[in-house]
BASEKE-595475 format. One record per residue (C-alpha): chain; z, y, x. Coordinates in Angstrom, 3 decimals. Layout:
BEGIN
(vonu A, (Z, Y, X));
...
***
This chain:
BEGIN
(vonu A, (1.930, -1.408, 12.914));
(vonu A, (3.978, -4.230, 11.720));
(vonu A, (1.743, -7.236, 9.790));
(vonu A, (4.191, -6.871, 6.813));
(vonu A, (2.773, -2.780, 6.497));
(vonu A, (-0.749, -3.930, 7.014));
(vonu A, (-0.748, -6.422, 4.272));
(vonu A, (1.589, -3.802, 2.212));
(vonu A, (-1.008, -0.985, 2.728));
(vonu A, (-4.030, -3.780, 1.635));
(vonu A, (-1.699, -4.099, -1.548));
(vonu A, (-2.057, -0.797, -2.497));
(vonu A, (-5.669, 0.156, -1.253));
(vonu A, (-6.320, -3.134, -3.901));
(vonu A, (-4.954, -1.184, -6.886));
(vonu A, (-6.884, 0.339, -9.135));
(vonu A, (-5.536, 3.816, -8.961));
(vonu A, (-5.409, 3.416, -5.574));
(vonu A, (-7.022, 7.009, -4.912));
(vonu A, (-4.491, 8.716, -7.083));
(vonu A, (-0.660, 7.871, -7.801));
(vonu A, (1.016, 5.015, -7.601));
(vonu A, (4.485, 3.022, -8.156));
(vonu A, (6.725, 0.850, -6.770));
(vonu A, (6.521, -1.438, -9.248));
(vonu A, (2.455, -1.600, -9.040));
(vonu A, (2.536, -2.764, -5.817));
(vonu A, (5.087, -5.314, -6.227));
(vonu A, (3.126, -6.604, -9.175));
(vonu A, (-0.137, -6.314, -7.486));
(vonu A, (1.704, -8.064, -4.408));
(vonu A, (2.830, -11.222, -6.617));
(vonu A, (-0.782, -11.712, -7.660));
(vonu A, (-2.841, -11.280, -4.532));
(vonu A, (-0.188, -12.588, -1.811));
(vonu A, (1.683, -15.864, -0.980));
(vonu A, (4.379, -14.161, -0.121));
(vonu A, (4.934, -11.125, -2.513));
(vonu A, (7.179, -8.205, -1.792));
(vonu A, (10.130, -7.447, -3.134));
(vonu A, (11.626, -3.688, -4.948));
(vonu A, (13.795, -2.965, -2.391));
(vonu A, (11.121, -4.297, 0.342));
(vonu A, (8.420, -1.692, -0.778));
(vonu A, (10.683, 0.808, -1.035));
(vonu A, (11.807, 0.224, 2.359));
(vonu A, (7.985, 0.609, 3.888));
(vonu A, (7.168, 3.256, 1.845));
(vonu A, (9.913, 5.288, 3.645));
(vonu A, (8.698, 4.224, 6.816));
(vonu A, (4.800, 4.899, 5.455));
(vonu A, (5.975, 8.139, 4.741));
(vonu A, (7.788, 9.555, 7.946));
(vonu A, (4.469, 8.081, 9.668));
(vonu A, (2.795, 10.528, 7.430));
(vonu A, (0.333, 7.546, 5.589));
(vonu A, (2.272, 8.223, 2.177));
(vonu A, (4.166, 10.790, 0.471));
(vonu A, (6.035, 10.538, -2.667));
(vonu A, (6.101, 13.411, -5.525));
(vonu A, (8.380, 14.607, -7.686));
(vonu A, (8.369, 11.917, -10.606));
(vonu A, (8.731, 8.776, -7.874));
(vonu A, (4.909, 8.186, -7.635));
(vonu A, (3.329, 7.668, -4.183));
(vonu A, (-0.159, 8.781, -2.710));
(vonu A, (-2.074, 8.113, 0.267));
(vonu A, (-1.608, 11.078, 2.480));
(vonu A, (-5.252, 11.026, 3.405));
(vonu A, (-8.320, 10.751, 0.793));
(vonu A, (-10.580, 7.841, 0.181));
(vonu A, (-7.819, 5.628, 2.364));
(vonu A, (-7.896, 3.103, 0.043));
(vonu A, (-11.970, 2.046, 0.590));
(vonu A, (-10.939, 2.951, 4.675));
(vonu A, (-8.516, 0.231, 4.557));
(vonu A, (-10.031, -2.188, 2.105));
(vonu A, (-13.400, -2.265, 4.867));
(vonu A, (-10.936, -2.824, 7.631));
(vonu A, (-9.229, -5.826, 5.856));
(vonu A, (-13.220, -7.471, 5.087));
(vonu A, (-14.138, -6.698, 8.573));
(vonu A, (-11.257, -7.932, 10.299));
(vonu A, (-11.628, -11.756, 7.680));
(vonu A, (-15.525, -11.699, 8.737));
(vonu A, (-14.984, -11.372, 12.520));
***
């Protein structure tokens, strides 16, 4: 997986609502505050498609996205502390 997804994915498990739905314009928010080199719109919306077809996302109905898989969020957020510790 590209670094660009990884640190997008660590984005998102890092929102609050991280377990439920989520926008496109939380993560670029959330991006802007935790990264030195935020994404853009069009950039998330650009991974999330490709998040998507490799089944990690899926967007409903009103434009919200959700982790495909439950309790991804913590999954991620204790790969991102081991992988600083190490």
């Amino acid at each position: 997986m590209p670094f660009r997804q990884r640190a997008l994915l660590g984005v998102i498990a890092m929102l609050p609502n991280s377990e439920g739905k989520f926008t496109v314009q939380e993560i670029v928010e959330q991006s802007a505050r935790k990264l030195k080199r935020p994404f853009s719109n069009s950039h998330v919306n650009q991974m999330l498609v490709s998040l998507g077809e490799n089944g990690l996302v899926y967007k409903n109905r009103h434009g919200k996205y959700s982790f495909a898989v439950p309790i991804m969020g913590p999954f991620i957020l204790r790969q991102l502390h081991d992988e600083s510790t190490s």
